[in-house]
C-alpha positions in Angstrom: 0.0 0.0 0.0 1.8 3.2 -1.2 2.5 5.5 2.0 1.9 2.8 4.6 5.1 2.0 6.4 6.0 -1.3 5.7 5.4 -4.3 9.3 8.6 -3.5 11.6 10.3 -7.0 12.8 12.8 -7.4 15.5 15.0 -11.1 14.9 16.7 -11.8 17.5 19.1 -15.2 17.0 22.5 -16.2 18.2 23.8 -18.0 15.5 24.7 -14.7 12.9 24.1 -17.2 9.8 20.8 -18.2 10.7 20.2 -14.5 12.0 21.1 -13.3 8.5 19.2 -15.6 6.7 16.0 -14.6 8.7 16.5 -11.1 8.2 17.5 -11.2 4.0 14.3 -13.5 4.0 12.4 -10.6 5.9 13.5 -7.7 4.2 13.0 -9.6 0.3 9.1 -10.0 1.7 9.0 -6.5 2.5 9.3 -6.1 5.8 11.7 -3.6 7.5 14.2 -5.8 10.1 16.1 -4.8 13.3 18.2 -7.5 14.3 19.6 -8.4 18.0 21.6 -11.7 18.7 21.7 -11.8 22.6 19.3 -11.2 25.5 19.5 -7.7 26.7 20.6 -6.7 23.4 16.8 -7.6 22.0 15.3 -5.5 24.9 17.0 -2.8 24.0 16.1 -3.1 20.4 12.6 -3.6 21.4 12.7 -0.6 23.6 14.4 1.7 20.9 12.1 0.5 17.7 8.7 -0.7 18.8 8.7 -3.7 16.6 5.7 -4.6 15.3 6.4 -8.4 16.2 9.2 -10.1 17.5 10.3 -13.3 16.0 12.6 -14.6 19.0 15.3 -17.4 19.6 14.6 -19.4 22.6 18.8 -19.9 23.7 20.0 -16.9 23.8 23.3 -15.5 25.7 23.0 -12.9 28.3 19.7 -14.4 29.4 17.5 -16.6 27.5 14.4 -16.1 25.1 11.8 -16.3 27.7 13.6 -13.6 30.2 13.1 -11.6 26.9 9.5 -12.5 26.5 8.7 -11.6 30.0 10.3 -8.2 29.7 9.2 -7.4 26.7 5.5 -8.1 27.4 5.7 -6.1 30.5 6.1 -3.3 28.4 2.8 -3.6 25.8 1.6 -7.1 23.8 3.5 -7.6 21.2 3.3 -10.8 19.0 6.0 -13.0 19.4 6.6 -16.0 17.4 9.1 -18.1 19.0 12.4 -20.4 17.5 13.8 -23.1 19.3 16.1 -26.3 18.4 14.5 -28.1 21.4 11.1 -29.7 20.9 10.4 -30.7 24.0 6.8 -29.5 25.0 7.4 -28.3 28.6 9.4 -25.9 27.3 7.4 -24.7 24.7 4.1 -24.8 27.2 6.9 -22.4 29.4 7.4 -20.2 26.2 3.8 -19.9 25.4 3.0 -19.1 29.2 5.0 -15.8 29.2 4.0 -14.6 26.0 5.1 -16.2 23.3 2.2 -16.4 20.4 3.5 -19.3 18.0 6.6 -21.1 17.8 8.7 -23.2 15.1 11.3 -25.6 15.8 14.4 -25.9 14.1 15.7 -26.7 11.5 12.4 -24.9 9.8 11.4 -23.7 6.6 11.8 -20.1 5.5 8.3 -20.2 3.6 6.8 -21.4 6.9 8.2 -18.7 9.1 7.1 -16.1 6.9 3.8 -17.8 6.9 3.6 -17.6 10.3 4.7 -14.0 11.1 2.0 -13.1 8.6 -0.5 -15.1 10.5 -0.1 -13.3 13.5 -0.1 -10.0 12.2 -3.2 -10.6 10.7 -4.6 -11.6 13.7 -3.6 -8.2 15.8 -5.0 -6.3 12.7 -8.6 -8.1 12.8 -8.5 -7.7 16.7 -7.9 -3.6 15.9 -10.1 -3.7 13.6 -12.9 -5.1 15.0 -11.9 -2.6 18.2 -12.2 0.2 15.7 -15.6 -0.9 14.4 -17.6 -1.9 17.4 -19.7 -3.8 15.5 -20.1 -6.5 12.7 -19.7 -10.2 13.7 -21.2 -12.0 17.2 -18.7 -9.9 19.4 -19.4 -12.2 22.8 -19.3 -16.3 22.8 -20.6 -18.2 25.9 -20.4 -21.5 27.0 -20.8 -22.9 30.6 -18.5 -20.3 32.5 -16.1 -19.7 29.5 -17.0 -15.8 27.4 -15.1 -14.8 24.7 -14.6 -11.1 23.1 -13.8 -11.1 19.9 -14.2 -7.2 20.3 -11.4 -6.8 22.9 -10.2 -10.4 22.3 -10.6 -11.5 26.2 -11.5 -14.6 27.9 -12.7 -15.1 31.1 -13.8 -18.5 32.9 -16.5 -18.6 35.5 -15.6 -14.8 36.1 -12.1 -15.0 36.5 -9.6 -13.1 33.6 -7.6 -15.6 31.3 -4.3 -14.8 29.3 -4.9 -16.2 26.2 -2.0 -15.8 23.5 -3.6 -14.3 19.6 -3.1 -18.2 18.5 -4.6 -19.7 21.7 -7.6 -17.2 21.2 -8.1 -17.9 17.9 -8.2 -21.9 18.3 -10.7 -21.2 21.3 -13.0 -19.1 19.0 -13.3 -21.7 16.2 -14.5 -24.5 19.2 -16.4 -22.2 20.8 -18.6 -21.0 17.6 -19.5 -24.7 17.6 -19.9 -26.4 20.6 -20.1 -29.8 21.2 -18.8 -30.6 17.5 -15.7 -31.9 16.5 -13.4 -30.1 14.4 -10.8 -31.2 12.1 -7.0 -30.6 13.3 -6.9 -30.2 9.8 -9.7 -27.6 9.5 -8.1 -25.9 13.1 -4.7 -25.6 11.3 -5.8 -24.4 8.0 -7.8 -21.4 9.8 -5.2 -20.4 11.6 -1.8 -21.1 9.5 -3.1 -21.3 6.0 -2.4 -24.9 5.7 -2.7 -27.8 7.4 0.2 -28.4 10.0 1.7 -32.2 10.4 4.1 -31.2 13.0 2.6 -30.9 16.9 2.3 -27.6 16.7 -1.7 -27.6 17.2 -1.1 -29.6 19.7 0.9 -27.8 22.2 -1.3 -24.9 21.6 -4.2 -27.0 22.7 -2.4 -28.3 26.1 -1.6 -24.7 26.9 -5.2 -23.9 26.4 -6.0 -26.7 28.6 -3.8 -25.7 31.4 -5.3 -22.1 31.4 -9.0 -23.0 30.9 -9.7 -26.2 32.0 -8.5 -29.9 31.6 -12.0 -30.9 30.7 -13.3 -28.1 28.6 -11.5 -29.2 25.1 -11.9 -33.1 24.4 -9.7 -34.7 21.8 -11.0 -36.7 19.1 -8.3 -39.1 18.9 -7.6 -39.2 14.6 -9.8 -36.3 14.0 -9.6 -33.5 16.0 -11.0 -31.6 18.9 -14.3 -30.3 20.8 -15.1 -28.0 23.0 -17.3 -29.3 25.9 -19.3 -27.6 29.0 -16.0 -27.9 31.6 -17.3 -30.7 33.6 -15.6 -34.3 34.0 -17.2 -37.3 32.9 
């Protein structure tokens, strides 16, 4: 769009090859790129530039990518899509508790970083953009305890406020506009990623959920997918 400034990311990676790749990749798609390669360094990067979304190395000297995410997030939300060479989920459940939106493990694909970064700023620009409207699509979803806001994207259960990430949200929205039925981890994926995901990435965002809303309230389909039931054990 001629005149509009042009998404602002902040990569912040160790290793200065993969760093640089990252960053070429970035600025080739048309995004403008700050770069950072320790922990404090990214902090101050964030603080000085604003990013518009932070795509953030999980090792990092100085102190680590979560210590980032935390600070960081203390500051305003920012989206923050997450790189790690460990998949091992407690640490990614760890990531996604203090912030983190999405993540990717390595070695990843270029394509499917980009893909992701532009899934998650078009999230935060529906969310402002349904803040700027007011109005338009069923702003409120309830179900036994659990409303959702699409408006000021906010989730509380049985009264009490919920952190919910833009890609936790999101996967909560799709259950929650159909209750009781199943949905397709294919179908899930596809809404949120614009493909279908083969990796585990769905779900670890779904064991997050669980952890913040309720063991009970999403049931898995085993081969098919998941549900979103009323909360209560069977």
């Amino acid at each position: 769009m001629t005149g509009t400034a042009p998404p602002r990311l902040l990569v912040v990676e160790d290793d200065p090859t993969i760093n640089e790749a990252l960053t070429d990749r970035f600025e080739a798609e048309g995004f403008a790129v700050v770069r950072a390669y320790d922990g404090p360094g990214a902090v101050a990067a964030y603080e000085e530039h604003s990013p518009d979304l932070v795509v953030l190395d999980l090792m990092l000297p100085g102190f680590d990518g979560l210590e980032v995410c935390r600070r960081i997030q203390a500051d305003r939300p920012v989206p923050v899509l997450m790189l790690t060479a460990r998949d091992e989920e407690s640490d990614i459940i760890v990531g996604l508790g203090v912030g983190a939106d999405d993540y990717l493990t390595k070695p990843f694909r270029m394509r499917e970083v980009v893909a992701r970064v532009r899934a998650l700023l078009r999230r935060v620009e529906r969310a402002a953009e349904l803040q700027r409207e007011g109005e338009g699509l069923e702003q409120t979803l309830r179900h036994h305890g659990l409303v959702l806001d699409a408006r000021t994207r906010r989730c509380t259960v049985d009264g009490d406020p919920v952190h919910l990430t833009p890609t936790e949200f999101d996967v909560l929205v799709l259950l929650a506009r159909e209750p009781g039925a199943v949905l397709h981890r294919e179908h899930i994926a596809t809404e949120l990623w614009g493909w279908d995901d083969s990796s585990r990435t769905l779900d670890t965002h779904v064991k997050s959920l669980r952890a913040k809303v309720g063991h009970t309230r999403i049931r898995t389909v085993h081969g098919i997918g998941y549900a979103l039931d009323d909360g209560v054990a069977q």
